[in-house]
Phi, psi and omega in degrees: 000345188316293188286341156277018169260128179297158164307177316285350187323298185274354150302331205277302189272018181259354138309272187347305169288326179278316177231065165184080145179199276249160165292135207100341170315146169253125156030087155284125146348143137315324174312300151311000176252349166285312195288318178322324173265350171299298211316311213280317187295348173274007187247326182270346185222012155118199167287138179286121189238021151275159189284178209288116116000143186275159184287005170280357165264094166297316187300304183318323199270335189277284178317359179254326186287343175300300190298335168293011157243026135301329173050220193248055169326114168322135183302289166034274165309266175333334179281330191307316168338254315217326137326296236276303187283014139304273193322354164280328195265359199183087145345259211284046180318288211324324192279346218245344203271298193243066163043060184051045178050059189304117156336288215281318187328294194300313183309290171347295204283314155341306177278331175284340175310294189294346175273334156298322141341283214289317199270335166293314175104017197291327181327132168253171187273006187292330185317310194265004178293307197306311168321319186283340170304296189312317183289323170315315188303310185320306181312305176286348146313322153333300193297340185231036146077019192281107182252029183074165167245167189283122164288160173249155190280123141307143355291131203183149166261115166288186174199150170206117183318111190295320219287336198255323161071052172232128178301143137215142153262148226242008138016275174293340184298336204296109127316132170095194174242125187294156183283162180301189181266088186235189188215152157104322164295151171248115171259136157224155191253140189225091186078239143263017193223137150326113165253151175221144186229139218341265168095180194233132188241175189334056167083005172270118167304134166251139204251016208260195191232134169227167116241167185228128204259137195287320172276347188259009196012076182215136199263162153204152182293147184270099160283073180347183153190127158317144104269091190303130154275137181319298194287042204170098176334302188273032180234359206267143176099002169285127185230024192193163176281122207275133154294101216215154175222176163064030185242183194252165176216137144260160167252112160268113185013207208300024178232157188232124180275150165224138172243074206093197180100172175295136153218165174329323208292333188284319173330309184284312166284346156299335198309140176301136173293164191279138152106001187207125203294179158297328184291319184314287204292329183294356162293335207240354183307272191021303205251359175311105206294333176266045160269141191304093203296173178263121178286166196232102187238162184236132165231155195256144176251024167267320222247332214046045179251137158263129186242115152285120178276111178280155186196159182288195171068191188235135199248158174322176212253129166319152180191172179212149177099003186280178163264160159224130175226130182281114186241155184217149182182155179328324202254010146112199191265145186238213164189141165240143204216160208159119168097194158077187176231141183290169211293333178266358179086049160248144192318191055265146177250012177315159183202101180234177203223136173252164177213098211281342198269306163278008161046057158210174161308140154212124161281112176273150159268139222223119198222174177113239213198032187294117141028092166289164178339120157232172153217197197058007183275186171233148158200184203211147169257138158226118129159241188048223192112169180270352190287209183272101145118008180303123182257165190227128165272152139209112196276150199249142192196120166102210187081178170284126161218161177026035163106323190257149168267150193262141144238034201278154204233109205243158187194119161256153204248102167309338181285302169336301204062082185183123184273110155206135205306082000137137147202094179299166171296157164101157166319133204273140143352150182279120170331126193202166166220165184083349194298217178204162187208121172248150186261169167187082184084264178258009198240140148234136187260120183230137175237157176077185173131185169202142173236180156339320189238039183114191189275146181304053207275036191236156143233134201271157174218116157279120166272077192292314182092129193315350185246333147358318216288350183192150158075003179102318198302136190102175204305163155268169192257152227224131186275151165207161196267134172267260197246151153229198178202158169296155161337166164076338211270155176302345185246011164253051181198177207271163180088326185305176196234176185206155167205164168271166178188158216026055157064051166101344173301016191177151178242115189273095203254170180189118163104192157131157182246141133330330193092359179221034201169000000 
């Protein structure tokens, strides 16, 4: 439930936990209870402007020099850190916090968050920004005689009709046994069949494979198998598929590529090096040649083999929250990867390219109107393809940026590499991160999500218009609101996943948090 309470709320209560707390919690390092205090004085009072402590206070000094070498981290930013590196030390604060999440324990913990809110002075004016959006949506749902959809129960699979643009869940239809309940996952569609790979569950990452198949509507666990190539050091002792969240997918013909995410493994690559403090390394890892990359993995879904896939060139800094988009262009298939935060919760704005025909890296120089830093964001491709000279866009929308959730709406021109900014027609979307998003023909649909003031519960269609499809050309494109769902449903929170199926009829959502799981 952690991740669906919103900023600044879950920082005042992950303070909380740090310092009263509970039994079964683990330990923090010292290096980590310094960056725990930079982190928390750059977010309640900003950049450090006391003067250097004489050097005979070793304590003092250490603590001043963490926080200054925060420099001038967005408060924002810093609480997402000061999240982000509590849950390395301890997953399941939350649950450990309001007593395996005790109604009244959790009602308890909430309010003292917001009574911190309140004394901070933290409240933004976005609140009232998003409200005044909702009511414009509102209006134009009214006008056109739009009475909503029945919200649904979590853990649980929607459906949504495309033509008709009503949520229901198919749930009870489901033959077999379903996978747990997460967030945080990734789906991709093969065929008939759904996969959903790995996410996070009562703070646990997970590593398993499920599908679900649409026509027979029956779900089944997948049994996996590592295969290491002989020739590649860094795979040998691998027997399982690593357990990870917050990573990214594509579907390649029959195989689903993963891209990044949190795994068991950064717990272990955050540990302080001997002879060097933590705030010390986290200034300079950037730019460190031994910093951890973003891995790359392939499951085949005829064989149920998992390969990690090695590839040239030099691949990007590990990360979660990022976007990955599948581009076709003459020159055979890509994945553009764009975004997310690196392992200590800082932003990145980055754009790097896998290239699936030469199975290496390529940093394109990047040009245009780019994108600041995010994560939580979505994207989607329109246009490309094999003939000559076909351009492919991919647009980018929403996520954590400066501090704020976005609705800012972006298109990199793949041939180009030029970033330029979008601002369609129609009621702009409510600001949002976490949604999940699928294309179906010239539409892209994005749902779910968390804004300012909680989970998102509309879902939305960028209407690109049939000459649209790639490179600017064509009308411009226009949002228009499809459906909503009740408070509570699994598609008014941040994680869930979304995919298309039975060949654009329908939109298949899974996972996602509810507010109680």
């Amino acid at each position: 439930m952690a991740s669906r309470i919103p900023f600044p709320n879950r920082f005042y209560a992950a303070v909380g936990f740090a310092a009263n707390p509970p039994l079964g919690a683990h330990a923090v390092s010292d290096e980590t209870r310094l960056l725990l205090y930079a982190l928390y004085q750059q977010a309640t009072s900003g950049p450090c402007a006391a003067p250097k402590p004489w050097g005979w206070n070793a304590i003092e000094s250490a603590k001043w020099s963490s926080w200054t070498q925060l420099g001038s981290t967005p408060r924002v930013d810093a609480m997402r850190m000061y999240v982000t590196t509590m849950e390395e030390e301890n997953e399941d604060w939350f649950d450990l916090f309001t007593d395996n999440e005790d109604p009244l324990r959790v009602l308890e913990v909430m309010e003292q968050a917001a009574e911190a809110v309140a004394a901070a002075g933290e409240e933004t004016a976005q609140l009232a920004v998003a409200r005044e959006r909702e009511q414009q949506r509102a209006a134009v749902r009214f006008a056109g005689g739009d009475t909503g959809v029945t919200g649904v129960t979590h853990p649980g699979v929607d459906a949504i009709d495309a033509p008709h643009g009503r949520w229901r869940t198919i749930t009870g239809e489901i033959k077999g046994k379903p996978p747990r309940g997460r967030y945080s996952h990734v789906l991709a569609a093969v065929g008939d069949d759904v996969f959903v790979v790995g996410g996070n569950a009562g703070g646990r990452r997970l590593g398993d494979v499920c599908a679900l198949n649409v026509s027979s509507l029956s779900w089944r666990q997948v049994n996996c198998v590592v295969v290491n190539d002989e020739s590649a050091d860094d795979d040998d002792g691998v027997k399982a598929f690593p357990p990870r969240s917050g990573h990214a997918a594509v579907a390649w013909g029959r195989k689903i590529v993963v891209v990044g995410g949190y795994h068991a493994d950064d717990a272990n690559k955050t540990k302080t090096e001997k002879g060097h403090t933590a705030a010390a390394r986290e200034a300079t890892e950037a730019l460190s040649p031994t910093s951890p990359r973003c891995e790359v993995w392939v499951f085949n879904t005829e064989t149920s083999e998992w390969r990690h896939l090695a590839l040239g060139g030099v691949a990007p800094f590990a990360r979660g929250g990022h976007s990955a988009t599948l581009v076709r262009s003459e020159a055979g298939a890509r994945i553009v990867v764009f975004g997310g935060e690196d392992r200590r919760g800082r932003l990145l704005d980055d754009v790097s390219v896998i290239d699936l025909v030469t199975q290496t890296w390529v940093t394109p120089t990047i040009s245009g109107m780019v994108p600041t830093a995010r994560t939580g964001h979505v994207a989607a491709c329109f246009g490309g393809g094999a003939q000559k000279g076909a351009a492919a866009d991919v647009y980018v929308f929403g996520g954590v940026s400066n501090g704020e959730v976005s609705c800012e709406l972006f298109a990199l021109d793949t041939k180009a590499m030029t970033w330029r900014e979008l601002s369609p027609s129609g009621v702009a979307p409510v600001p949002r991160a976490g949604a999940a998003g699928a294309v179906i023909g010239d539409t892209w649909f994005v749902c779910a999500g968390g804004g300012a003031d909680g989970g998102v519960r509309d879902t939305v269609a960028l209407r690109l218009g049939t000459n649209n499809g790639g490179g600017g050309d064509g009308g411009d494109p226009e949002w228009a609101f499809v459906a909503e769902v009740d408070s509570g449903n699994s598609l008014a929170a941040e994680g869930a996943g979304v995919v298309s199926v039975g060949g654009g009829a329908a939109l298949v959502a899974f996972g996602g948090y509810d507010g109680t799981r």
